[in-house]
C-alpha positions in Angstrom: -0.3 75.6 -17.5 -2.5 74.9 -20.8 0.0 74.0 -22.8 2.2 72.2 -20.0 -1.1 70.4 -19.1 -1.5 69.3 -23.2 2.6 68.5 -23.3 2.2 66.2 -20.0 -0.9 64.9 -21.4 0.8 63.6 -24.7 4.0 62.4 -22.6 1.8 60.2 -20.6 0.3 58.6 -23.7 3.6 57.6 -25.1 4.4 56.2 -22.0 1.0 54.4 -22.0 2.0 53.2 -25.7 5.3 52.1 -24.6 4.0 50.2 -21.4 0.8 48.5 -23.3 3.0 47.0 -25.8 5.9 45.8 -23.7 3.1 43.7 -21.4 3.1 42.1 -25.3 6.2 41.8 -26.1 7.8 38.5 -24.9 10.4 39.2 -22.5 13.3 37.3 -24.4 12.8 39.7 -27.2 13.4 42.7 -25.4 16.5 42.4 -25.4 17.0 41.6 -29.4 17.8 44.8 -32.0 15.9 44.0 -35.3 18.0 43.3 -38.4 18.5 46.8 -39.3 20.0 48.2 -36.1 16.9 49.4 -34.4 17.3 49.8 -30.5 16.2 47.0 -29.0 13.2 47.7 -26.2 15.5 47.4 -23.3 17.8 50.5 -25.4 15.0 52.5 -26.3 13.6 52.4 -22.6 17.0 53.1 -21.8 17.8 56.2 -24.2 14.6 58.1 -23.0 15.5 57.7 -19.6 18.8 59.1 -20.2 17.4 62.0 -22.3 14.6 62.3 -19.5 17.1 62.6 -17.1 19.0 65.1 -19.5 16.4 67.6 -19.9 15.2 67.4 -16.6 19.3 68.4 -15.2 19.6 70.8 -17.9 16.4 72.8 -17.1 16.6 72.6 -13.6 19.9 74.3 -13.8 18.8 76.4 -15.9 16.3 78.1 -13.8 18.7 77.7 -10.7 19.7 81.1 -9.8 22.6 79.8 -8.0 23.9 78.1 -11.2 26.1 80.1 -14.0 25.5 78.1 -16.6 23.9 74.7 -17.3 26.3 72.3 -18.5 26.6 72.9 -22.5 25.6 70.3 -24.9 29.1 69.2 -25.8 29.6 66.0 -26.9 26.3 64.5 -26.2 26.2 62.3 -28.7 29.0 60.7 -27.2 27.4 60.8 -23.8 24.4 59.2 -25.1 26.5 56.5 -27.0 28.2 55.5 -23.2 25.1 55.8 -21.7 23.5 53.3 -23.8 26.7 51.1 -23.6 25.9 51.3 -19.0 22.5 50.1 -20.3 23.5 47.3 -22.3 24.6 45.6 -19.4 21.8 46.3 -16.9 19.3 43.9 -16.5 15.6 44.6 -18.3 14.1 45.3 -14.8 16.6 47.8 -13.6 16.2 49.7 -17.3 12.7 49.6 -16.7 12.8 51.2 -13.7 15.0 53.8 -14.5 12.7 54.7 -17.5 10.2 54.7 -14.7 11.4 57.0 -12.9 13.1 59.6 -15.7 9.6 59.8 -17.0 7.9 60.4 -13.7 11.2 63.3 -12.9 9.5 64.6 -16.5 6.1 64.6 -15.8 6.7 66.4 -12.1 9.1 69.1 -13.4 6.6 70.3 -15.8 3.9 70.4 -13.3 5.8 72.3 -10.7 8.1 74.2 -13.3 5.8 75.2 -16.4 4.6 78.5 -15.3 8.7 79.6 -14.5 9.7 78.6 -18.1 10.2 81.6 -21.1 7.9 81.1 -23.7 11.3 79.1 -25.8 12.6 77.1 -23.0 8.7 75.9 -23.4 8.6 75.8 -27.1 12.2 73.2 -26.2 10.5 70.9 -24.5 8.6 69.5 -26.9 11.6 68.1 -28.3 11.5 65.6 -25.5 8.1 64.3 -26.5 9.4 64.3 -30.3 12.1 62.3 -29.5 10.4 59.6 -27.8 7.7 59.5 -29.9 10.1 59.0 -32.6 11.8 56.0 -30.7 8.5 54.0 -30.3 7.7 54.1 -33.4 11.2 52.9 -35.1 10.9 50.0 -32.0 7.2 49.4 -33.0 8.2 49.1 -36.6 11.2 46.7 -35.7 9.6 44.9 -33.6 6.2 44.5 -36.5 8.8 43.6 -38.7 10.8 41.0 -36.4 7.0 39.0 -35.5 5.7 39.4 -39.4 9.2 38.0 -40.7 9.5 35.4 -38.3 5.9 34.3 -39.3 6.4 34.2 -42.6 9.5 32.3 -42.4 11.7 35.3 -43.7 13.3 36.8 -40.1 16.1 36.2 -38.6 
């Protein structure tokens, strides 16, 4: 599982990322999208769960020999747009939690799973890691941008 072992090794430091700067992100911001539309904390916590959850589904089926087919990929924008709309009216704690727990579902079907992947259904789960990666950084930029213009007297 060298390469597992390196993905769940670079998962767990965007989680670690994620997690250190929420403990410094004042909880009546997490709530707040930035100017330009970026996902507020709470959504962002919220869409990687979801796609967490996703892949984790997807895969699992995947290498069930029971299953036919996983469910296709139809749509999923849409899904992910209804999803986020659920989340919108959760509280922060409950989002949190279920971040918690899509990234943990992540992190265990990797370590029990790797070795039964083919070398692309490998190569696809780095997508996952992509994906959140490029998530905290738009919220780390939005939310740089929201304390920087609100000190300089320019945010909202």
């Amino acid at each position: 599982m060298k390469n597992g072992q390196m993905l769940v090794d670079s998962i767990l430091e965007e989680d670690r990322l994620l997690r250190e700067r929420l403990g410094r992100c004042p909880q009546d911001v997490r709530d707040v999208r930035a100017n330009h539309g970026a996902l507020s904390f709470k959504e962002t916590l919220g869409h990687i769960a979801f796609w967490d959850n996703f892949t984790v589904e997807f895969f699992s089926s995947k290498l069930d020999k029971r299953c036919l087919d996983p469910e296709p990929l139809l749509n999923f924008e849409e899904r992910s747009g209804r999803a986020l709309e659920k989340i919108a009216k959760l509280p922060f704690g409950e989002v949190l939690v279920r971040y918690l727990e899509a990234t943990g579902a992540l992190i265990e079907f990797l370590g029990r799973h790797w070795d039964e992947l083919s070398p692309k259904e490998k190569n696809d789960f780095w997508v996952p890691l992509k994906h959140r990666k490029h998530h905290r950084v738009s919220l780390f930029r939005a939310l740089d941008d929201e304390v920087l213009g609100e000190k300089m007297g320019i945010g909202a």
